[in-house]
C-alpha positions as CSV (number, residue, x, y, z in Angstrom):
1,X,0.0,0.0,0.0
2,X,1.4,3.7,-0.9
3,X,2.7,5.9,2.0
4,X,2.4,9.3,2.4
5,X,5.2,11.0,4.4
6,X,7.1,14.6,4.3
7,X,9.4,15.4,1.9
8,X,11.1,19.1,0.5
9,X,10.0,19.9,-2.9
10,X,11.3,22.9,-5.3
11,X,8.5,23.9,-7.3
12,X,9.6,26.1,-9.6
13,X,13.4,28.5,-10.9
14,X,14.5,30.4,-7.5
15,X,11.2,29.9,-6.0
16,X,11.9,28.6,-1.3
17,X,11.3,24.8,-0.9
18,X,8.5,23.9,0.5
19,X,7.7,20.6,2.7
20,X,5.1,18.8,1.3
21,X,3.1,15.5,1.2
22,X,4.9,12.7,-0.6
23,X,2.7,9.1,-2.0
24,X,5.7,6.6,-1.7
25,X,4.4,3.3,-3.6
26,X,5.3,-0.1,-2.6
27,X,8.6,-1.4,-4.2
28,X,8.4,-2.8,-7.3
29,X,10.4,-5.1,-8.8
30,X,14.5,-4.5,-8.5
31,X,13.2,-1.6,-5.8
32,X,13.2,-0.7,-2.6
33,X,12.0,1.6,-0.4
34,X,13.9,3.1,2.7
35,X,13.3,5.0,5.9
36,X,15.5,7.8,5.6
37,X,17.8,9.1,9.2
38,X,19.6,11.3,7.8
39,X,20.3,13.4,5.0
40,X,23.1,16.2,3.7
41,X,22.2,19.4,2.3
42,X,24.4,19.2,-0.9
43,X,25.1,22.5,-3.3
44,X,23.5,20.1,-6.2
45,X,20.5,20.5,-4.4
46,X,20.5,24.0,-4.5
47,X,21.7,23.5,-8.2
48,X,18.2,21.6,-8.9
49,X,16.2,24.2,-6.8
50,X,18.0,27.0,-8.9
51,X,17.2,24.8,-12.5
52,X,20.6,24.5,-12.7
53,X,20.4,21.0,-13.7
54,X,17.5,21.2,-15.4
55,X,13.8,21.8,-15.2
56,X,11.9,19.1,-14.6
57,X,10.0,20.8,-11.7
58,X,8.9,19.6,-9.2
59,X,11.8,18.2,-7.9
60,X,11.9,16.1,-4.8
61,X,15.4,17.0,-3.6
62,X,18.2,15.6,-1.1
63,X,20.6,13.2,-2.0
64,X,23.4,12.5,0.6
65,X,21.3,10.0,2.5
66,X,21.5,7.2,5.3
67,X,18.7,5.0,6.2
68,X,17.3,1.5,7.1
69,X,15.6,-0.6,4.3
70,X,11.8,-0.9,4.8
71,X,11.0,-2.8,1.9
72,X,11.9,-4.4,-1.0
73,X,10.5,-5.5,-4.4
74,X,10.8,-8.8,-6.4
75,X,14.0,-10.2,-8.0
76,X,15.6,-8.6,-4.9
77,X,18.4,-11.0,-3.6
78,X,21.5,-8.9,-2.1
79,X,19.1,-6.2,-0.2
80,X,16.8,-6.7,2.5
81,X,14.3,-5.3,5.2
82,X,16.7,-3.8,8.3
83,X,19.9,-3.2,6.6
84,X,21.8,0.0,7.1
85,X,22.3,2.0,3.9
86,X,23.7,4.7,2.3
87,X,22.6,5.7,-1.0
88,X,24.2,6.9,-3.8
89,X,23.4,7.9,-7.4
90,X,25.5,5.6,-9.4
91,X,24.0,2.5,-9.2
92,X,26.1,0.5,-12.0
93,X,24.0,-2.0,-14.6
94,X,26.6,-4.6,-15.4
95,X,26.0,-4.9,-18.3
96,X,27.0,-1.9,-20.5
97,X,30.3,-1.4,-22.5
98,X,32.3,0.1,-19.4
99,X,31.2,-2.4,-16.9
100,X,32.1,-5.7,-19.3
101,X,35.6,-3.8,-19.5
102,X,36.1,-3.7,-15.8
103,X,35.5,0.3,-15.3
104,X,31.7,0.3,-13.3
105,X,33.0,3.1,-11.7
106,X,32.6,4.6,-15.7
107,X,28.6,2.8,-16.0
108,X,27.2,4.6,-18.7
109,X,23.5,3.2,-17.9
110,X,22.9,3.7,-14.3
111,X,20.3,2.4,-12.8
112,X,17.1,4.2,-11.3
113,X,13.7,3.2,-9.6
114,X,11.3,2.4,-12.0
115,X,7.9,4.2,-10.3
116,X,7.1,7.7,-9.9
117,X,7.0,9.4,-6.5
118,X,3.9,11.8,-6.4
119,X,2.9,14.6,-4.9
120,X,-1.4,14.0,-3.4
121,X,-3.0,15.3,-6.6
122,X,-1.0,12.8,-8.6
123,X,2.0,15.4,-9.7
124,X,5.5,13.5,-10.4
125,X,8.3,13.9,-9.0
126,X,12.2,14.5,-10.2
127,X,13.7,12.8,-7.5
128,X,17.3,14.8,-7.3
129,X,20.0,12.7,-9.0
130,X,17.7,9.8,-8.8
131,X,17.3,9.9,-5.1
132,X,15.1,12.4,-3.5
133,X,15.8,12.0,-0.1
134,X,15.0,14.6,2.1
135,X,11.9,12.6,2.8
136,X,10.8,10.7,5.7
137,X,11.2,7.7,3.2
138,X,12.5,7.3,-0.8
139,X,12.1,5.4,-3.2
140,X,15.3,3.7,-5.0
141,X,16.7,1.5,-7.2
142,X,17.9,-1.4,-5.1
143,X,21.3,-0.7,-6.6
144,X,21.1,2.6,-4.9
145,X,21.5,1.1,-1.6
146,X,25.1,0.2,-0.3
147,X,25.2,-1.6,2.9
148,X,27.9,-0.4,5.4
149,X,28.5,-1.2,9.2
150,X,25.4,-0.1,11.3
151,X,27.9,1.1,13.8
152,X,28.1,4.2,11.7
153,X,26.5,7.7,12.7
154,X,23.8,8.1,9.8
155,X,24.4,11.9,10.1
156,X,28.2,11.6,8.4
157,X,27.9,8.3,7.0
158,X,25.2,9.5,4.4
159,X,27.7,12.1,3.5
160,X,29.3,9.6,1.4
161,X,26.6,9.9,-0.9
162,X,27.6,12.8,-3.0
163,X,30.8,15.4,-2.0
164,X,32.7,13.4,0.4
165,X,33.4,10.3,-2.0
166,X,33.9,12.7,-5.2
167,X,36.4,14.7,-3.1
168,X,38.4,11.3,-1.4
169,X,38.1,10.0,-4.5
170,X,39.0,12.9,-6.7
171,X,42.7,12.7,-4.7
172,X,42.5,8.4,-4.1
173,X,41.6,7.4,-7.5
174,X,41.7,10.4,-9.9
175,X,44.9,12.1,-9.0
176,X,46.2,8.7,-7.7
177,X,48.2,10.6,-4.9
178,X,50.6,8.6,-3.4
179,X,53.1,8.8,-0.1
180,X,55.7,11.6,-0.9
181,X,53.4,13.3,-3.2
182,X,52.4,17.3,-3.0
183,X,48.8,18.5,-3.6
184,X,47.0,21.5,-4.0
185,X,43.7,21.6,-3.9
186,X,41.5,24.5,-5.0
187,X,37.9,25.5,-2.9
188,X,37.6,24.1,0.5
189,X,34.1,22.8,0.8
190,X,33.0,19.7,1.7
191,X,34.8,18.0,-1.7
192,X,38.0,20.0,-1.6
193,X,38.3,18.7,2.0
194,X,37.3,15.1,1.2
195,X,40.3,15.5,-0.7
196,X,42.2,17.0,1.7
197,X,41.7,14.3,3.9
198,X,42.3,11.6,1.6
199,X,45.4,13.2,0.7
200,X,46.2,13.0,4.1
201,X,44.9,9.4,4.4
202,X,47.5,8.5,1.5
203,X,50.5,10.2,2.6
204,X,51.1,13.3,1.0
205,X,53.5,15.0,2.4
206,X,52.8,18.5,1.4
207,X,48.7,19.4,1.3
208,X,47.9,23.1,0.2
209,X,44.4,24.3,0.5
210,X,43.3,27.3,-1.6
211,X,40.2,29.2,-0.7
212,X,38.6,32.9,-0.7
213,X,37.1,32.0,2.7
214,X,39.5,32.4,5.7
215,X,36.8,29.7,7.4
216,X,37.1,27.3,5.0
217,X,41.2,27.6,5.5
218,X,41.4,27.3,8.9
219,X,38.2,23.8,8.6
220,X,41.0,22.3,6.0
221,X,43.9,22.7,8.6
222,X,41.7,19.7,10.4
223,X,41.7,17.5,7.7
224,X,45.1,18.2,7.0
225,X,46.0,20.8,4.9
226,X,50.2,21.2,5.8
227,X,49.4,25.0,4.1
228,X,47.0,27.5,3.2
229,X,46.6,30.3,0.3
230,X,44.2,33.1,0.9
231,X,43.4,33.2,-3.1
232,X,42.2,36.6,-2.5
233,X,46.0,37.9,-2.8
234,X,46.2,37.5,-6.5
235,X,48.9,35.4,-6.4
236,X,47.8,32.0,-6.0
237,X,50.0,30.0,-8.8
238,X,53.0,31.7,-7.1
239,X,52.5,30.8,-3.4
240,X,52.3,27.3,-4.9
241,X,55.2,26.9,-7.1
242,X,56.9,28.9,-3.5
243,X,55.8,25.8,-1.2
244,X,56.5,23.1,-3.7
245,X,60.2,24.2,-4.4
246,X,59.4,26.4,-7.3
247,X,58.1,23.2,-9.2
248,X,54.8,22.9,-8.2
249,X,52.0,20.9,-7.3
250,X,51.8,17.0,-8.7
251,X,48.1,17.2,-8.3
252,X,46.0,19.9,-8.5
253,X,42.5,19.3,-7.4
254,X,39.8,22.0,-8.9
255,X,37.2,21.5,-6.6
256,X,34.9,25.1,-7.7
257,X,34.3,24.4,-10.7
258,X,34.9,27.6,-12.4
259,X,37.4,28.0,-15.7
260,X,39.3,30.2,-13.8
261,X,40.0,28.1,-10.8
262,X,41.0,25.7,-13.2
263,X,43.2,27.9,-15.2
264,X,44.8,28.4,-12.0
265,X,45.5,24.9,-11.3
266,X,46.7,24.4,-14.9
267,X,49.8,26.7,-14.2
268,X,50.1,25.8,-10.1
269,X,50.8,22.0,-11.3
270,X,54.9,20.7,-11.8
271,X,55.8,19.5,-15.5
272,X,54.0,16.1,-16.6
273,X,52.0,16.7,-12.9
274,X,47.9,15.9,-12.9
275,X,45.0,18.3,-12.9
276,X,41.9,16.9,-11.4
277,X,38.4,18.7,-12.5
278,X,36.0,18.0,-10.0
279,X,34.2,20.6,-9.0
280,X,30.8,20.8,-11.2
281,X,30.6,23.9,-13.9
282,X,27.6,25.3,-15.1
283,X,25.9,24.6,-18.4
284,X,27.2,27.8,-19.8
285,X,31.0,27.1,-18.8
286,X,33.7,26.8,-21.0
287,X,37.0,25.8,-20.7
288,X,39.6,28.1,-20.0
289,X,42.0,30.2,-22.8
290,X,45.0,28.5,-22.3
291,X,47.6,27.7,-25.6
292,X,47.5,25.1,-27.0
293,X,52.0,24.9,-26.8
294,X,51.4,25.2,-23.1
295,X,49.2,22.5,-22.7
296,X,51.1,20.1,-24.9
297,X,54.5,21.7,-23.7
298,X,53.6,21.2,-20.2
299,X,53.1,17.0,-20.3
300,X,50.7,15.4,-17.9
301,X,47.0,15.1,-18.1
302,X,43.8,17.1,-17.6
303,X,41.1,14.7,-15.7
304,X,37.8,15.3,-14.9
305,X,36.3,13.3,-12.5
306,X,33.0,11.7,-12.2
307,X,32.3,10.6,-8.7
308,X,35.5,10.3,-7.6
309,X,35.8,7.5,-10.0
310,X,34.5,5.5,-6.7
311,X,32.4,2.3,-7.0
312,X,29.9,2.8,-4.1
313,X,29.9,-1.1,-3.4
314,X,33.5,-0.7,-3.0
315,X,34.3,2.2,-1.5
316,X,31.4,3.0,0.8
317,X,32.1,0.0,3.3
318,X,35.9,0.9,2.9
319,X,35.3,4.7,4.4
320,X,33.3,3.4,6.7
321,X,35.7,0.8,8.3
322,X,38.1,4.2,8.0
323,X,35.7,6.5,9.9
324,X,34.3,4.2,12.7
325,X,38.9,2.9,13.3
326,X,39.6,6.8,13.8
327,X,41.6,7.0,10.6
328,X,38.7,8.9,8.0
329,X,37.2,12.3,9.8
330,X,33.4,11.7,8.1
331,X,32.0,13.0,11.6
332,X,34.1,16.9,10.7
333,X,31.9,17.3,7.7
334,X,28.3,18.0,9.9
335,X,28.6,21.3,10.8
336,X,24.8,21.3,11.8
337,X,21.9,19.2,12.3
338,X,18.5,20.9,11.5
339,X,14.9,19.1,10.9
340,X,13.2,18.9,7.7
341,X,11.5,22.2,7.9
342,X,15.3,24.0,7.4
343,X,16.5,23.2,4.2
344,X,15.4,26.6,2.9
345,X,17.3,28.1,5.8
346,X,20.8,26.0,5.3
347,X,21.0,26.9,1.7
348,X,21.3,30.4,2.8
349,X,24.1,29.4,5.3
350,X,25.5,27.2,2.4
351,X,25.4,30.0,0.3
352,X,27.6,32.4,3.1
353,X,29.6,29.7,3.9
354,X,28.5,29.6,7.3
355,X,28.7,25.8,7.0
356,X,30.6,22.7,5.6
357,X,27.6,20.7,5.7
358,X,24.0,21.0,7.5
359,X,22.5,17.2,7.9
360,X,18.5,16.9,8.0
361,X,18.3,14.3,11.0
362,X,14.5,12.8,10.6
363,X,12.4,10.9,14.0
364,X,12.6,7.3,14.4
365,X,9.7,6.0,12.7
């Protein structure tokens, strides 16, 4: 039988959230459905609210989610009713031309539930990036759902939904950093210091962080950050090249996504070093005007990164095991918990940078 519980919906371009009443259906088959505990309050969101994705209003929105499994659907075989989840967005088929070459991480065919959430009078919903979980429950794909050690705090662990495994991975898998290596990483949110701390994690020995935001500096000094640029004194690619022996960086991490941030990391990174693109442009981005003799002059490689190149099934249980021995800091990312009736009101904080992250924490059932 359908439920109806809460959920944050953007109606329309620009227009506040609002918290309305969501019709969950019963799972259908390779589905399931689950009570959401907690849930980050992701700039994509704000992206979707602002039709920066797109604008397939009304969107259901909230996508770095944690919860138990209620239910599940038929055909059903690796997933079941208690398990502790967190979700993610990339739920890989199998079966398409990068998963038979080994590379799910690349899935070109992601999988998504099948049914429609609603709003009472019948309205669809865009569940954001396939998830839509500020809700008191979701419906997912079954893929969706990565089980991880209950142990965990749902409040950080459903972190690793969206910016914390793009930014660990970004550095881990991306950049491929490595013991001995030296890292600057542009933008200090809750990616850039993902990657901070998986820089960390792997060794680096020298970790810049590069912000405009004095706060966001002095947040990356605790996940490790060795130094820190103030990128409001213009001279960003020099302070790097200073602290990296006049050489530098060999991985720069563009975690704004902005063609001027990544300009910046172009020129901050040593000869035949790494550039790392993952912070998310908008539609109307291009790339930066950079020669042509300076990019082929210069050796190395260009990446962008999809989700940290991370394979939730993977990695999620890894950063878990990470968090809950003391050696991953996923509890430093909640700056706040709030209740489901202040998502409008942590966007603006977002927005100041008043916060890494605000977590919706929902009742027990």
């Amino acid at each position: 039988m359908a439920q109806h519980v809460r959920g944050v919906v953007a109606s329309g371009k620009g227009e506040p959230v609002s918290v309305e009443t969501i019709v969950i259906p019963d799972p259908g088959p390779g589905e399931a459905v689950v009570q959401v505990q907690a849930c980050g309050v992701c700039h994509t969101d704000l992206h979707y609210r602002e039709g920066g994705i797109n604008d397939e209003f009304p969107f259901l929105l909230g996508h770095e989610a944690a919860g138990i499994v209620e239910a599940v659907g038929d055909g059903v075989v690796d997933l079941e009713a208690g398990d502790f989840v967190v979700l993610n967005w990339r739920a890989v088929c199998g079966t398409c031309r990068s998963c038979r070459r080994a590379k799910p991480w690349y899935c070109f065919a992601t999988h998504n539930a099948t049914q429609q959430m609603t709003l009472l009078d019948g309205t669809p919903l865009s569940p954001a990036l396939g998830i839509g979980a500020f809700a008191d429950k979701t419906l997912v794909a079954a893929g969706q759902c990565t089980k991880v050690d209950a142990a965990a705090d749902p409040a950080a662990a459903g972190l690793l939904g969206c910016g914390v495994i793009a930014g660990f991975g970004a550095a881990t898998y991306t950049g491929e950093v490595k013991r001995g290596d030296s890292i600057a990483v542009f933008g200090c949110g809750g990616v850039g210091n993902a990657a901070i701390a998986a820089a960390s994690l792997a060794g680096a020995t020298t970790i810049i962080a590069i912000d405009l935001d004095a706060r966001k500096l002095d947040w990356a000094k605790g996940f490790g950050a060795t130094h820190t640029i103030d990128a409001r004194d213009g001279r960003v690619v020099e302070r790097v090249r200073e602290l990296t022996g006049g050489f530098g960086a060999d991985i720069c991490i563009e975690a704004v996504g902005h063609p001027d941030v990544l300009k910046q990391a172009f020129y901050a990174r040593d000869l035949a070093g790494t550039v790392v693109q993952v912070g998310v442009p908008t539609p109307d981005m291009a790339l930066p005007a950079i020669p042509m003799i300076e990019l082929f002059g210069r050796g190395g490689s260009i990446k962008p990164s999809w989700y940290g190149d991370c394979l939730p099934s993977r990695d999620f249980p890894l950063l878990i095991d990470l968090y809950l021995q003391g050696r991953f800091p996923l509890d430093r990312f909640v700056s706040e918990t709030i209740a489901i009736d202040d998502v409008e009101a942590a966007f603006a904080k977002m927005e100041l940078g008043d916060v890494l992250r605000s977590v919706v924490v929902f009742p027990p059932a």
